[in-house]
N, C-alpha and C positions, 0 to 999 in steps of 0.2 A: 140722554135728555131727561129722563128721568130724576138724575141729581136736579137738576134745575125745570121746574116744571112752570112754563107761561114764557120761558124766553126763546127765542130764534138766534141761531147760529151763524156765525158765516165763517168762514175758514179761507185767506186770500194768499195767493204765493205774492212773499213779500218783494221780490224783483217785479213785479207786473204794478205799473203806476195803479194806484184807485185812490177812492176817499169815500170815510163814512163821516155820516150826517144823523147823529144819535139824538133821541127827542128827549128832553129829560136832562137830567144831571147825571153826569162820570159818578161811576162809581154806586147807584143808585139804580139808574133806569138802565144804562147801558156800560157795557166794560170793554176795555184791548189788555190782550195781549199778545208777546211775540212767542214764536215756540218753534221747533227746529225737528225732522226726522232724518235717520240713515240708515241709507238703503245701499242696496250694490251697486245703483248710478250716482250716487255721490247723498251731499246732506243740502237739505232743502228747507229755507225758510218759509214760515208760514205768519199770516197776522190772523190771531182770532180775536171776534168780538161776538159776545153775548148781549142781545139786545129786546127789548119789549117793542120797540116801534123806531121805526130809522130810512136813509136813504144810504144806499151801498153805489157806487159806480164803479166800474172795471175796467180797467183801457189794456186788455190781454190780447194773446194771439189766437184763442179758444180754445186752450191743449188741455187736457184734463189734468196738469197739477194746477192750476190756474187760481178754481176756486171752488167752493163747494158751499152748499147754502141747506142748512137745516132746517125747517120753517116748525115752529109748534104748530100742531093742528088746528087746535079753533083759536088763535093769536096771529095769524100769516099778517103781521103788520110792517112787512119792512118792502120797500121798495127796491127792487134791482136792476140794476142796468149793466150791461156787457158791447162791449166795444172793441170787435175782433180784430176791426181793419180790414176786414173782408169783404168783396166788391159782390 
């Protein structure tokens, strides 16, 4: 976080429906991209997006490759929602 100082993270497993809702103009105020790791359970896509202010929603099962949310300390402006399915 460091390289980037003022922006909030979010890091989403790209199989898990969601949608982000960036304030601002692409490229400016907020960015995507796609990115991939592997591991010994196989390789796993991720979508990240760097953002100053936004709404993230998550329609997951809650497992922890799901998603992951960086939040800058005094900038916590992005709104998150998660959607396990869970009763």
């Amino acid at each position: 976080m460091k390289a980037h100082p003022g922006w909030n993270v979010v890091v989403a497993y790209a199989k898990d429906s969601h949608a982000f809702y960036g304030q601002g103009a692409e490229g400016k105020d907020w960015s995507h991209q796609n990115t991939a790791t592997h591991t010994v359970l196989g390789k796993y896509n991720y979508d990240v997006y760097g953002v100053h202010a936004g709404i993230f929603i998550l329609e997951g099962d809650g497992g922890f490759e799901n998603v992951t949310y960086f939040p800058h300390a005094k900038l916590n402006q992005i709104l998150t929602s998660q959607n396990s399915g869970h009763t």
